[in-house]
py3Dmol code that shows the C-alpha trace and the ligand (Angstrom):
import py3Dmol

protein = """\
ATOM      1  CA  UNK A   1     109.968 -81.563 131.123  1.00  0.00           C
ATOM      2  CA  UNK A   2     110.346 -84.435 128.664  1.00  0.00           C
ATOM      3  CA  UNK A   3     108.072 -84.907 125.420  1.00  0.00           C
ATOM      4  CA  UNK A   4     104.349 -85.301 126.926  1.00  0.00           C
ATOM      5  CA  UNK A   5     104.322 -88.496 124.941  1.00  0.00           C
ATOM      6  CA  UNK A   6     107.190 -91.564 125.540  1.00  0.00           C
ATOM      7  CA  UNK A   7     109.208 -91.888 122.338  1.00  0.00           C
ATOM      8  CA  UNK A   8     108.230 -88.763 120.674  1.00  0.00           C
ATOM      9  CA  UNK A   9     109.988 -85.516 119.946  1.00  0.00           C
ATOM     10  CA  UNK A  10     109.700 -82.611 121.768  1.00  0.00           C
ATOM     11  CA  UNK A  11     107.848 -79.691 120.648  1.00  0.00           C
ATOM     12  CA  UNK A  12     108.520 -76.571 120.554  1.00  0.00           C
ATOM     13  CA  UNK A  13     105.963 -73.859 119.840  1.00  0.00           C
ATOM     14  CA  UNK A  14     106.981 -70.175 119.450  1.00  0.00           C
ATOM     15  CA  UNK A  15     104.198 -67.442 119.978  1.00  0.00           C
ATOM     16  CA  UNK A  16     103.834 -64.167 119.037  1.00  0.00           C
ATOM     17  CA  UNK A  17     100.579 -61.758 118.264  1.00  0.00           C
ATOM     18  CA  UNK A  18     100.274 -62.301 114.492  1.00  0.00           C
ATOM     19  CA  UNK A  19     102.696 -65.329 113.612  1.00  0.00           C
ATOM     20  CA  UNK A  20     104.366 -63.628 110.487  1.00  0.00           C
ATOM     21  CA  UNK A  21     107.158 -62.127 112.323  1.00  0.00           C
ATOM     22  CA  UNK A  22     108.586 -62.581 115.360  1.00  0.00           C
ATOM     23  CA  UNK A  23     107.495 -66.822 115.642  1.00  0.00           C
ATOM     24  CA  UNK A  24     108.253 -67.693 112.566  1.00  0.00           C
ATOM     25  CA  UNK A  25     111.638 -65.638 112.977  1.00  0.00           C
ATOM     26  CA  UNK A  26     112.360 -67.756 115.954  1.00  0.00           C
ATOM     27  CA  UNK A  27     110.689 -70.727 114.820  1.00  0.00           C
ATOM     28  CA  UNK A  28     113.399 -71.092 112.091  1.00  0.00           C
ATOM     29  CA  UNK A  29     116.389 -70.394 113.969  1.00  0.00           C
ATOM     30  CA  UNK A  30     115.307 -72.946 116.916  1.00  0.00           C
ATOM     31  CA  UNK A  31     115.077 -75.472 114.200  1.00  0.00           C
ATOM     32  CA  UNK A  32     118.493 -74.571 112.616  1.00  0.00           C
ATOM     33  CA  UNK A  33     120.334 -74.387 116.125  1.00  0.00           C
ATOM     34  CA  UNK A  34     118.101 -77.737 117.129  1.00  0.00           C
ATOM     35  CA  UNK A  35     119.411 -79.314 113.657  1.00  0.00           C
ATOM     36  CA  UNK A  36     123.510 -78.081 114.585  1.00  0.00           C
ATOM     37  CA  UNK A  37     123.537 -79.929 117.432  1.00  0.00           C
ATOM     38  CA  UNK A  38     122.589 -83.212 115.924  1.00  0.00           C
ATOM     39  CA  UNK A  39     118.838 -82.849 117.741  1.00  0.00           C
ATOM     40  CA  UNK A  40     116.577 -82.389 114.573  1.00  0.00           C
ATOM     41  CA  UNK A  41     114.674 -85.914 114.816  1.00  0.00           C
ATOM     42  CA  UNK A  42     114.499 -85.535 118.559  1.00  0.00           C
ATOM     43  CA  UNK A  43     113.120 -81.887 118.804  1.00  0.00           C
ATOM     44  CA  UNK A  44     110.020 -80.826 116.277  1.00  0.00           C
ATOM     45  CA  UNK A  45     109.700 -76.628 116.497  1.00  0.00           C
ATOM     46  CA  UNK A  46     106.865 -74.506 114.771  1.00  0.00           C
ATOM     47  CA  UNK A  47     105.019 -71.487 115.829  1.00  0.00           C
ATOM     48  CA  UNK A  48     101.444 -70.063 116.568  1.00  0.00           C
ATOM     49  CA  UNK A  49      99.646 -66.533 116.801  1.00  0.00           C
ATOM     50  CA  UNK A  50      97.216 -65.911 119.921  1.00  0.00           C
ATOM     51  CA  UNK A  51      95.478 -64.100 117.229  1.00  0.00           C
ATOM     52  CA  UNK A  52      94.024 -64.999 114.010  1.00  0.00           C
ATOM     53  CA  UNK A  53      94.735 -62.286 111.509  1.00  0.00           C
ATOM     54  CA  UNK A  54      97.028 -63.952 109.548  1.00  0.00           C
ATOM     55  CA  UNK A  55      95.707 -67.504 109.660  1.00  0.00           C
ATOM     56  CA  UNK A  56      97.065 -69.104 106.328  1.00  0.00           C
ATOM     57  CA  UNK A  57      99.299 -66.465 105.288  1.00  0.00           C
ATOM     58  CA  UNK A  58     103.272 -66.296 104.735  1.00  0.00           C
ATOM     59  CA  UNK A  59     105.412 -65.219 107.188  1.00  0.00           C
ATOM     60  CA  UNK A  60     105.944 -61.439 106.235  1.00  0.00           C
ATOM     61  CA  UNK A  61     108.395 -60.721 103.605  1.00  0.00           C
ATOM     62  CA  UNK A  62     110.760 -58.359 105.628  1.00  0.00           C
ATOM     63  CA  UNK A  63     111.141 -61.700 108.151  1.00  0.00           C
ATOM     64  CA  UNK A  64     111.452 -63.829 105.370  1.00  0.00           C
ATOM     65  CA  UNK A  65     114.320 -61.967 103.568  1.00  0.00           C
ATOM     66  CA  UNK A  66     115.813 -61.170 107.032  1.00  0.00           C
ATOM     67  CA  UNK A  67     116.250 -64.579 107.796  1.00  0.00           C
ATOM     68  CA  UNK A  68     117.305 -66.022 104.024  1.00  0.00           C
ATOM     69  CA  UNK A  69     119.854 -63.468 104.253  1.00  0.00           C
ATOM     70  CA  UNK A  70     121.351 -64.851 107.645  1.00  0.00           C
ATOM     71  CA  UNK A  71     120.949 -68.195 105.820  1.00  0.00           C
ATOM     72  CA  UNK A  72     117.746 -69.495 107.253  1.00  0.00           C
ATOM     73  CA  UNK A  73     115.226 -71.489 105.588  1.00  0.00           C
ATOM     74  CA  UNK A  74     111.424 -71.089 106.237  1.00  0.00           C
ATOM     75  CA  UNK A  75     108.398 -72.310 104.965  1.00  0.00           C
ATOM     76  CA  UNK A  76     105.398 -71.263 106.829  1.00  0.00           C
ATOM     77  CA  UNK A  77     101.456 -71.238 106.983  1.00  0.00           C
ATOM     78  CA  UNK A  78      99.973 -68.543 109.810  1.00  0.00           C
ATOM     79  CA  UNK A  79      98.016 -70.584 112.811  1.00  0.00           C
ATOM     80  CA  UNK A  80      96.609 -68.939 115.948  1.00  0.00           C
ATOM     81  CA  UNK A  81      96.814 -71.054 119.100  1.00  0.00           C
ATOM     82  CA  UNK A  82      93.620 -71.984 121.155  1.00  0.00           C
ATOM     83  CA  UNK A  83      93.380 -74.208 124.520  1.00  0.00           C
ATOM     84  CA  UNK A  84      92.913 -77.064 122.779  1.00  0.00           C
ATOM     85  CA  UNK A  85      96.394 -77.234 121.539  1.00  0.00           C
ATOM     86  CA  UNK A  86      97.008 -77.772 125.403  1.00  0.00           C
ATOM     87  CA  UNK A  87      95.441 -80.650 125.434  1.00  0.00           C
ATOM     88  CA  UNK A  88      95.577 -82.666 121.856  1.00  0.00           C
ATOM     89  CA  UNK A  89      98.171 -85.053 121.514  1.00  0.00           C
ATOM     90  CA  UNK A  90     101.171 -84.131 120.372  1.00  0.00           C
ATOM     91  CA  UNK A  91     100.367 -80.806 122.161  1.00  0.00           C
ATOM     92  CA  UNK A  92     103.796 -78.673 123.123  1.00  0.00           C
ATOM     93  CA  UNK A  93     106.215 -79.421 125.431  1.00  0.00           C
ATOM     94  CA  UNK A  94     107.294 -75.927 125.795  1.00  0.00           C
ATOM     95  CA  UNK A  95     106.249 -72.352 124.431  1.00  0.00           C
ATOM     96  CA  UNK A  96     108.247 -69.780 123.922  1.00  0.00           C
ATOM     97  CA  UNK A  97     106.403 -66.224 123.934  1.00  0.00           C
ATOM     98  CA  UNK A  98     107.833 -63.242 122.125  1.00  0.00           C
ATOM     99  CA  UNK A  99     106.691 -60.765 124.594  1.00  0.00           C
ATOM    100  CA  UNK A 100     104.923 -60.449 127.747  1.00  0.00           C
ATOM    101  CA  UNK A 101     101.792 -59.629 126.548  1.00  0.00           C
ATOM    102  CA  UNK A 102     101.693 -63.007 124.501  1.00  0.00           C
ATOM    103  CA  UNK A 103     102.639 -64.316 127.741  1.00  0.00           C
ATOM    104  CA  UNK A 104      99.873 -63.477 129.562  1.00  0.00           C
ATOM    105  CA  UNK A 105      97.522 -64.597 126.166  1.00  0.00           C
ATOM    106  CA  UNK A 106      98.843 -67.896 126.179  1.00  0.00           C
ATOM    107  CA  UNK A 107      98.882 -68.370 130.016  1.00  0.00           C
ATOM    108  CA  UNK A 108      94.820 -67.236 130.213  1.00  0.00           C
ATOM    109  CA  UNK A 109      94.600 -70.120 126.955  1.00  0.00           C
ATOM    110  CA  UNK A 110      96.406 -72.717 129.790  1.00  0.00           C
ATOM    111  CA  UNK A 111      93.368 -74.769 131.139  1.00  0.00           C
ATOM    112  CA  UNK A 112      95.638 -76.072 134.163  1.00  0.00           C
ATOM    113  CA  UNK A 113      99.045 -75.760 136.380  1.00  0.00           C
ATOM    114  CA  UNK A 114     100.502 -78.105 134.130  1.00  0.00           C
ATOM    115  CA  UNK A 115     100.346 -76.633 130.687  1.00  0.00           C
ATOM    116  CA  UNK A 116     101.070 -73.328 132.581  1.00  0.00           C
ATOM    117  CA  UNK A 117     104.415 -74.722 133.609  1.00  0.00           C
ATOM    118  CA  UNK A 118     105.123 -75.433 129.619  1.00  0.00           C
ATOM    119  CA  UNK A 119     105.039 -71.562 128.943  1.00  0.00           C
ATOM    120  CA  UNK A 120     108.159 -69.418 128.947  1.00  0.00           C
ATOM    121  CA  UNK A 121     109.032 -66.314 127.165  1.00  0.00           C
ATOM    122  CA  UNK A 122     111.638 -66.909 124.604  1.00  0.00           C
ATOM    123  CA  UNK A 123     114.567 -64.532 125.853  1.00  0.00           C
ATOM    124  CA  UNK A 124     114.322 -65.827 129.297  1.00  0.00           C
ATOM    125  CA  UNK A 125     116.718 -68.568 127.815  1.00  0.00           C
ATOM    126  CA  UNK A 126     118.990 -65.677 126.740  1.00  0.00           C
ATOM    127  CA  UNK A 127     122.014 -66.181 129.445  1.00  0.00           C
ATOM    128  CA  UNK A 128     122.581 -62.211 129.426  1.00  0.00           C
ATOM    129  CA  UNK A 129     119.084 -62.360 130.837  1.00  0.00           C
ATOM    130  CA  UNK A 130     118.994 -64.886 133.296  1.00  0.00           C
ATOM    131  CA  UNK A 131     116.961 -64.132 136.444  1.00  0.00           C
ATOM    132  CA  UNK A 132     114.402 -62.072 135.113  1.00  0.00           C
ATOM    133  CA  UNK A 133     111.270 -63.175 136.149  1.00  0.00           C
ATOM    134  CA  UNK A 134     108.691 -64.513 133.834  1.00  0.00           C
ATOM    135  CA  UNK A 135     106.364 -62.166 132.037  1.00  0.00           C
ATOM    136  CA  UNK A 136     109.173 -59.277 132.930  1.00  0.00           C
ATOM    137  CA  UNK A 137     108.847 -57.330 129.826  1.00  0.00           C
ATOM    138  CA  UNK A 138     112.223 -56.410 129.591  1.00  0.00           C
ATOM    139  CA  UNK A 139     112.502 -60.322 128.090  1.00  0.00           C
ATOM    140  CA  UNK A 140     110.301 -58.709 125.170  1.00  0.00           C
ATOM    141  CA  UNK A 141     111.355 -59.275 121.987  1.00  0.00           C
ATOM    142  CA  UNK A 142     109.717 -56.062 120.130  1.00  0.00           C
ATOM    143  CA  UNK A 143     107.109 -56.571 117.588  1.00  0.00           C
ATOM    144  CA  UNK A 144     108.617 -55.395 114.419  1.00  0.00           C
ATOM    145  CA  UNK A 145     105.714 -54.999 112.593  1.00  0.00           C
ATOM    146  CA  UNK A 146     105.080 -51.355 112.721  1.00  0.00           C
ATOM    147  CA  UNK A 147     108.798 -50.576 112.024  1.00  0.00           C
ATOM    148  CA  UNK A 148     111.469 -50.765 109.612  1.00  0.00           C
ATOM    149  CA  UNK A 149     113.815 -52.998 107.984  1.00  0.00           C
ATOM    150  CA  UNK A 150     116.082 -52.656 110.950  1.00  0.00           C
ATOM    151  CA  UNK A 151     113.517 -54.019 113.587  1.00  0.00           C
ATOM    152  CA  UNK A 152     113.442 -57.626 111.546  1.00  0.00           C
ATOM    153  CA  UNK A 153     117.617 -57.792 112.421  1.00  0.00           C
ATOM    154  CA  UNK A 154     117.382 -56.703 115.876  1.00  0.00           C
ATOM    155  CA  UNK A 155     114.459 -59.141 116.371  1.00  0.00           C
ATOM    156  CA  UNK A 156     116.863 -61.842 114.599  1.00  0.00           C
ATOM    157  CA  UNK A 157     119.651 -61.203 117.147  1.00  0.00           C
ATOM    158  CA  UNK A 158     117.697 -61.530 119.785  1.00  0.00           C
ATOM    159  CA  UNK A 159     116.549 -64.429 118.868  1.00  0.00           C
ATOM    160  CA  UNK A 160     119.890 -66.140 117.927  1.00  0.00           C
ATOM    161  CA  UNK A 161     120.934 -65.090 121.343  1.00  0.00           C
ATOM    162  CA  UNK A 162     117.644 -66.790 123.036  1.00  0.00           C
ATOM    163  CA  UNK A 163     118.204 -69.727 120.492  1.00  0.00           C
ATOM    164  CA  UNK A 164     121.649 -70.739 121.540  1.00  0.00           C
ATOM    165  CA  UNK A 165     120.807 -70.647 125.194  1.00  0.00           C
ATOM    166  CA  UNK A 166     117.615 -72.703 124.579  1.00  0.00           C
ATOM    167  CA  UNK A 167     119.963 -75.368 123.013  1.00  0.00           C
ATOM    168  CA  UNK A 168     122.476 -75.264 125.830  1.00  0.00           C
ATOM    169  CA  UNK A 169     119.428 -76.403 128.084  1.00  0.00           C
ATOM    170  CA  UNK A 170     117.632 -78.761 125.847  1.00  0.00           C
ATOM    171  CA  UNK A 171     119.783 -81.862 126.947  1.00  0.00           C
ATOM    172  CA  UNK A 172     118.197 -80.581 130.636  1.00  0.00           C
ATOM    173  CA  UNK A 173     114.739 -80.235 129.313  1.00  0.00           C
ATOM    174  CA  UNK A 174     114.920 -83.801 127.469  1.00  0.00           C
ATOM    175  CA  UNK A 175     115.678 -85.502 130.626  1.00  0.00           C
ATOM    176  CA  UNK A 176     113.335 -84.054 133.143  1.00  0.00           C
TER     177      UNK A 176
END
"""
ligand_1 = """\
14
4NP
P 104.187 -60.683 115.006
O 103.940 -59.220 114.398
O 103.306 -60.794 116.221
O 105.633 -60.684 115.352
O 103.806 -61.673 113.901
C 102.690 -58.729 114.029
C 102.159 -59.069 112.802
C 100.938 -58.556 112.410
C 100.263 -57.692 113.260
C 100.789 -57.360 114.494
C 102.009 -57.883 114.885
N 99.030 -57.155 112.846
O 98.533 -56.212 113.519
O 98.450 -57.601 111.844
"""
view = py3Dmol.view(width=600, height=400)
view.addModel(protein, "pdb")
view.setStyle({"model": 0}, {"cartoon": {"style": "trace"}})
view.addModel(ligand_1, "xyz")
view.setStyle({"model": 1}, {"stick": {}})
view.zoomTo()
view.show()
């Protein structure tokens, strides 16, 4: 799975439903864990909604203070992700879903085998969750939106878990 263009980075996309929580969560750890292991100029990350509520918008402020107070940085503008991001170039060379219903969105947006084979779900990287099969939604990473504070750390840890596996593989994913 290298970068779908010679000599340029790999990109990551993260997807969730609204891209103000979960995405954005993961999108900024990625890129910390990316930069810690000396990958930052060979690995771009951002994120994407499959819908388009929130086009434009912050990331919500419960993420945001959830993540500066585990020391992440984020600066963020809400997108929603159509087919055509399949297909531009520059387009991802892997997505990371948040749950298994954004799975299944992004895998209808896939116009062919190819860009299907780009798709994961984030926590399938987790190593405590390794065989599960794709679109299993025990690999869910709740949506947080409708809860409390508490939901945003949970979701965090998850993510930090998914994050550090995802790293462990990237050398593997650069080279295929
Ligand atoms: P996210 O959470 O998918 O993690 O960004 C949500 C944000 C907004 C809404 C739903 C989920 N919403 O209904 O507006």
């Amino acid at each position: 799975m290298t970068s779908s263009h010679e000599g340029s980075p790999f990109r990551i996309t993260t997807v969730c439903l609204g891209n103000i929580c979960r995405s954005p969560m993961a999108e900024a750890v990625i890129r910390a864990r990316v930069a810690d292991a000396g990958l930052a100029a060979a690995v771009l990350v951002d994120s994407a909604g499959t819908d388009g509520w929130h086009i434009g918008e912050d990331a919500d402020p419960r993420a945001l203070q959830t993540l500066r107070a585990a020391g992440y940085d984020l600066v963020h503008s809400g997108r929603q992700i159509t087919t055509e991001w399949f297909l531009e170039p520059g387009r991802p060379d892997l997505l990371l879903t948040m749950d298994s219903s954004n799975y299944a969105t992004v895998i209808g947006l896939a116009p062919d085998e190819a860009a299907r084979e780009r798709v994961r779900m984030m926590r399938s990287f987790d190593p405590a969750l390794a065989g599960l099969p794709a679109g299993d939604p025990r690999l869910d990473v709740p949506d947080p939106w409708y809860g409390d504070h508490d939901g945003f750390g949970e979701v965090l840890a998850m993510l930090e878990a998914a994050a550090e596996g995802l790293v462990a593989d990237l050398p593997l994913l650069l080279d295929r």
